[in-house]
C-alpha positions as CSV (number, residue, x, y, z in Angstrom):
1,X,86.9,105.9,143.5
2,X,90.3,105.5,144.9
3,X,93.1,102.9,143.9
4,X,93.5,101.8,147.8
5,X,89.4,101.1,147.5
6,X,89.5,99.3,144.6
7,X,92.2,96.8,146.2
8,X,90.7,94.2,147.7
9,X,92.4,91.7,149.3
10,X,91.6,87.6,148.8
11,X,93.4,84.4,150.5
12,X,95.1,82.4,147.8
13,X,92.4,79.8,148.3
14,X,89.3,81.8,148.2
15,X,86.4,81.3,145.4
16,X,84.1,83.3,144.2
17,X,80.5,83.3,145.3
18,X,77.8,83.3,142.9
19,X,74.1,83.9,142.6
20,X,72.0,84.1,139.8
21,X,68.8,86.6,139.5
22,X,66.5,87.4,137.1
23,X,65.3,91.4,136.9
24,X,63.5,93.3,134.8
25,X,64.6,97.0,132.4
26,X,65.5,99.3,135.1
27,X,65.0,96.7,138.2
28,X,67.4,97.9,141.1
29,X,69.2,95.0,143.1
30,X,70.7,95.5,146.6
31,X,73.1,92.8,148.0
32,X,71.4,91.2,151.5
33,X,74.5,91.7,153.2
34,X,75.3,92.5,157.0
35,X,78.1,92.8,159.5
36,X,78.3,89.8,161.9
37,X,80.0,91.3,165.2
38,X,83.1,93.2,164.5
39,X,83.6,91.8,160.5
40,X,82.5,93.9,157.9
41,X,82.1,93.0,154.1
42,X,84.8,94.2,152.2
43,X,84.6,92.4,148.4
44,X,84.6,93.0,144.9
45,X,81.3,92.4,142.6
46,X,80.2,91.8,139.2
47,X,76.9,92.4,138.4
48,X,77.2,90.3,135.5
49,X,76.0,92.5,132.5
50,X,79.6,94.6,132.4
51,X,79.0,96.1,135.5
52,X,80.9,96.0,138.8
53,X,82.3,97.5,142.2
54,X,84.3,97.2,145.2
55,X,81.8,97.2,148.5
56,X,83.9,98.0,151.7
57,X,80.7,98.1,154.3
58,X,77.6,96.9,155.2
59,X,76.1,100.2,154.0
60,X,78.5,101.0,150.7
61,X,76.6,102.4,147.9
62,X,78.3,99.9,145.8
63,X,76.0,96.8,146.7
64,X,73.6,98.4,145.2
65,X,73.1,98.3,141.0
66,X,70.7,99.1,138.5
67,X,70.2,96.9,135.4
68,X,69.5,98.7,132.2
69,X,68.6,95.8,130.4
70,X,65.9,92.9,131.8
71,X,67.5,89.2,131.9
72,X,69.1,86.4,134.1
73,X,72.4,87.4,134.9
74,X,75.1,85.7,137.5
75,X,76.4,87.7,140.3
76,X,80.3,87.3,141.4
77,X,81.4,88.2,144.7
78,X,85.2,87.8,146.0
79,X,86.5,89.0,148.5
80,X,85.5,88.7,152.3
81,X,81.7,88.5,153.1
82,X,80.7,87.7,156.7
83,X,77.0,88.0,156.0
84,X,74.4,87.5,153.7
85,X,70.9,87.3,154.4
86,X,67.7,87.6,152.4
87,X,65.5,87.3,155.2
88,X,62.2,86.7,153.5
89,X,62.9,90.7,151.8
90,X,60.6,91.1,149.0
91,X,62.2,93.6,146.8
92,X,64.8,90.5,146.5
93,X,62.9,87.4,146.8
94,X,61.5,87.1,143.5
95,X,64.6,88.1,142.1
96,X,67.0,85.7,142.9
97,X,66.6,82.4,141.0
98,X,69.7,80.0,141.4
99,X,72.3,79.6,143.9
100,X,75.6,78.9,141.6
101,X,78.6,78.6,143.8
102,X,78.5,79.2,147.7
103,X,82.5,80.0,146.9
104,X,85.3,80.7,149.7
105,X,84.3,84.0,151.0
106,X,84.2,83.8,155.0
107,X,80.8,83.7,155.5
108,X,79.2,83.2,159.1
109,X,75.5,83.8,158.0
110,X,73.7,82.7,155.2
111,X,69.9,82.4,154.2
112,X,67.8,82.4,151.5
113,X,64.3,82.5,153.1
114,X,61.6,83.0,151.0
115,X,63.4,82.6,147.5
116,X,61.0,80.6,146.2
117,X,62.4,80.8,142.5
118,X,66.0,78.5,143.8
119,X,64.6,74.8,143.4
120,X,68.3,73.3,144.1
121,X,71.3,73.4,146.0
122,X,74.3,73.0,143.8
123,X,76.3,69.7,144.3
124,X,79.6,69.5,146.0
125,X,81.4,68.9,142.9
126,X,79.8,71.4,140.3
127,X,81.3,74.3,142.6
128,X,85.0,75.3,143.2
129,X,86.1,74.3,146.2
130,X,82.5,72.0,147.4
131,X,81.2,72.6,150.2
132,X,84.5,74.0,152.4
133,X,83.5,77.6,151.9
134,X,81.1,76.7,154.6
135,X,83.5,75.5,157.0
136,X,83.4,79.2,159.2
137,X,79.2,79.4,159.0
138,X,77.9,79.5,162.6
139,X,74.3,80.0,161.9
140,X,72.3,78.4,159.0
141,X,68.8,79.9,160.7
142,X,66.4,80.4,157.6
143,X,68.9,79.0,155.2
144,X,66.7,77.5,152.8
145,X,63.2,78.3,154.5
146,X,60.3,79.0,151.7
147,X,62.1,77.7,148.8
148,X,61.4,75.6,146.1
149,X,64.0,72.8,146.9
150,X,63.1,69.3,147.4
151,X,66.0,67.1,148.7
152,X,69.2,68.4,150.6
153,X,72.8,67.2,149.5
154,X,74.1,64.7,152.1
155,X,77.1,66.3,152.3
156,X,75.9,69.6,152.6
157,X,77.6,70.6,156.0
158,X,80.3,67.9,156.2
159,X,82.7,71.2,156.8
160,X,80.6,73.7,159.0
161,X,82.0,72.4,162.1
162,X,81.2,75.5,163.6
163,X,78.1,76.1,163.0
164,X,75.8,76.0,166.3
165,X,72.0,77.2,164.4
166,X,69.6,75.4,162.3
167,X,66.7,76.9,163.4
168,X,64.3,77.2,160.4
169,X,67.2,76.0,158.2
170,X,64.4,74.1,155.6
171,X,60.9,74.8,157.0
172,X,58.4,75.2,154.5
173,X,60.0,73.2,151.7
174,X,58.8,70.3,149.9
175,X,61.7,67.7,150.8
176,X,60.7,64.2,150.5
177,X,63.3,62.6,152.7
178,X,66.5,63.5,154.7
179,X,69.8,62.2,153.5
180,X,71.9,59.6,155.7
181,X,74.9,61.9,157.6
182,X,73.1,64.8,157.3
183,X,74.6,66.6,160.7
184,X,77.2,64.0,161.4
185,X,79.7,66.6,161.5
186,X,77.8,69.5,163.3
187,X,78.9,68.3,167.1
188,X,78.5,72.0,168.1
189,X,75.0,72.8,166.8
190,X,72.8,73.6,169.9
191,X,69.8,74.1,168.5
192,X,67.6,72.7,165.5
193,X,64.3,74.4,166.6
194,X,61.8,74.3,163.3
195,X,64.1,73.2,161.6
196,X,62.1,71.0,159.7
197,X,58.5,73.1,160.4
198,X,55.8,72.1,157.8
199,X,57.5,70.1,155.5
200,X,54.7,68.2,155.0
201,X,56.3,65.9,152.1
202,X,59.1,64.6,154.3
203,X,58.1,61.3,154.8
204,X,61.4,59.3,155.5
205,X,64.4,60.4,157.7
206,X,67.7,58.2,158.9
207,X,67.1,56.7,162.7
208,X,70.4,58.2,163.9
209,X,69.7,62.0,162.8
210,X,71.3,63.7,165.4
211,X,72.7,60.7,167.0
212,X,75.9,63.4,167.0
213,X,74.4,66.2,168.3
214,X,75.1,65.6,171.7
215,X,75.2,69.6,172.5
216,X,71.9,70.2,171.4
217,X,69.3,71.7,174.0
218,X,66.6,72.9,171.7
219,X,64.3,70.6,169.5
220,X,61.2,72.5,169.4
221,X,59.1,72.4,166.6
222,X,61.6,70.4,164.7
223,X,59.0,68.1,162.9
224,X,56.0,70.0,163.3
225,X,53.4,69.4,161.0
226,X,55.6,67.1,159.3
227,X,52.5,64.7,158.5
228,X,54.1,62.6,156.3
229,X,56.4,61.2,158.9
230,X,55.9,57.6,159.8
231,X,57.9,57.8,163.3
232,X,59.6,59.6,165.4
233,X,63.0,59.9,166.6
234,X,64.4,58.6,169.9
235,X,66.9,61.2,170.9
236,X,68.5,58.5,172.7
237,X,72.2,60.6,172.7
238,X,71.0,63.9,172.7
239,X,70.4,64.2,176.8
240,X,71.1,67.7,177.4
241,X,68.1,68.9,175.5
242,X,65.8,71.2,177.6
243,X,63.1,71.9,175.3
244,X,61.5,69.3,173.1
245,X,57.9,71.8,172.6
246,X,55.6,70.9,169.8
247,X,58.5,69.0,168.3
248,X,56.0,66.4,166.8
249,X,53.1,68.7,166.8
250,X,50.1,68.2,164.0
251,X,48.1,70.5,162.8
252,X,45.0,67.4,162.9
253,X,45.1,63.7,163.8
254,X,45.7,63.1,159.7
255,X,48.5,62.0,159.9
256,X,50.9,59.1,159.4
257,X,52.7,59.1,162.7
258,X,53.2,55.6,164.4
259,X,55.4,53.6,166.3
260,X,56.5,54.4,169.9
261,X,57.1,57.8,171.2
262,X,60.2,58.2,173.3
263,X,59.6,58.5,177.3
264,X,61.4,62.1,177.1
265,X,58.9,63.0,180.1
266,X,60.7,60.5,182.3
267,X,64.3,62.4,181.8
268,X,65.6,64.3,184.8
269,X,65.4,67.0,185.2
270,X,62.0,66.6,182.9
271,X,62.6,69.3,179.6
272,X,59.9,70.8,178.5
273,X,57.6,69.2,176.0
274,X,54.3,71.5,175.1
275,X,52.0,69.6,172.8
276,X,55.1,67.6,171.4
277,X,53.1,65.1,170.6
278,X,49.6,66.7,169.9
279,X,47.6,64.9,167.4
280,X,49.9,62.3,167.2
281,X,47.0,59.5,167.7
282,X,48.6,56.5,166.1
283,X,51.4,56.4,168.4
284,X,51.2,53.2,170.1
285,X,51.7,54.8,173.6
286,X,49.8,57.5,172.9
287,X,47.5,56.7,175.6
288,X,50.1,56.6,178.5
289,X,52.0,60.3,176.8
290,X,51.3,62.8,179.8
291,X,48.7,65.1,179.1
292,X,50.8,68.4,178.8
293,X,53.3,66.5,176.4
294,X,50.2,65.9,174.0
């Protein structure tokens, strides 16, 4: 390996991100990580047993290692990191157990889907620099899908002002409630389709939700089977949205949903809404909802 690939350049203010996993004797771990248009990974790693690398692409045979010993161990990455994506992969899934430190490291991408091991997101103040190391994320799709978390920090994205996906960012999690300011700060998200798909524990959410997302066109299957729910949203600022499909869509009629459903089917032009409110039978104008809306 050559001195000039072993350099690897970092911004004065960027932080480590770390990730802990937990392998077996012998147990190979690849690093889930992607270009994202024209930036490539280029990044030192420790593998935390004494082992580490310098990954310059996508494909370098560096993100790969091979622990000789089985254990928990924390993985470092600094550098630059565009991408990194689990995407439900099962050789990894099982593997990774903690998220540690989301760092500085120019990410654009990020998911965890189908870690079911991570039960947590870290605070804002046990990591380096909080949550700012977010600030350049454009898509949280799949973030936190199929994991073991129950609650979301309410500060969470207070810096990813860029970011413009949350589709599946916490669907099929057990979340009890959404935290107040939640996407206060996303005023370019555009969509938030299943974003919230089956979390059937959520039971309480703030009124104003996405009282800031005025961009957004996309709500479909945001809430859907989210039984626990007592009411729905009004999406009285978000008037742009096209499609509002199976956005409050039950799997049966048990379910807690009451209150008034908002005349969405009277917007012009009319956006779609397929079974948004299907099953929804304790809405107190659930009688008058058009019949393709329920």
């Amino acid at each position: 390996m050559s001195i000039a690939r072993r350099l690897v350049p970092l911004d004065e203010d960027s932080a480590p991100f770390r990730f802990g996993v937990t392998v077996s004797s012998g147990q190979t771990f690849t690093l889930p990580i992607n270009n994202y248009g024209s930036l490539t990974p280029n990044f030192g790693v420790s593998w935390g047993d004494g082992g580490s690398g310098t990954v310059t692409s996508s494909t370098d045979s560096d993100r790969i290692h091979t622990y000789s010993t089985g254990g928990t161990y924390t993985i470092t990455i600094s550098g630059f990191m565009p991408s990194f994506k689990v995407a439900n992969n099962a050789s990894l899934t099982g593997l990774i157990t903690s998220i540690i430190d989301f760092g500085r490291v120019g990410l654009r991408e990020l998911d965890f889907f189908g870690c079911s091991n991570i039960t947590s997101i870290p605070s804002s103040a046990s990591m380096v620099v909080g949550y700012e190391g977010l600030n350049e994320i454009i898509t949280f799709g799949n973030l936190m899908r199929s994991t073991g978390i129950t609650s979301i920090p309410a500060d969470l994205f207070e810096y990813a002002v860029k970011a413009t996906t949350f589709t599946d960012s916490f669907s099929f999690t057990n979340i009890g409630s959404l935290p107040n300011g939640l996407f206060d700060n996303n005023v370019a998200a555009t969509n938030f389709s299943s974003c919230f798909n089956n979390c059937q524990s959520l039971s309480s959410y703030p009124s104003d939700l996405f009282d800031n997302n005025v961009n957004v066109v996309n709500f479909s299957s945001t809430f859907r089977n989210c039984k626990s729910l007592p009411n729905p949203l009004q999406f009285t600022f978000n008037t742009v949205v096209s499609v509002f499909n199976n956005i409050y869509n039950m799997n049966n009629s048990s379910n807690a949903m009451s209150g008034t459903a908002p005349a969405l089917w009277s917007r012009v032009p009319e956006p779609s809404g397929f079974r948004a409110f299907y099953n929804c039978v304790g809405l107190s104008n659930y009688a008058s909802i058009p019949a393709n809306w329920k």
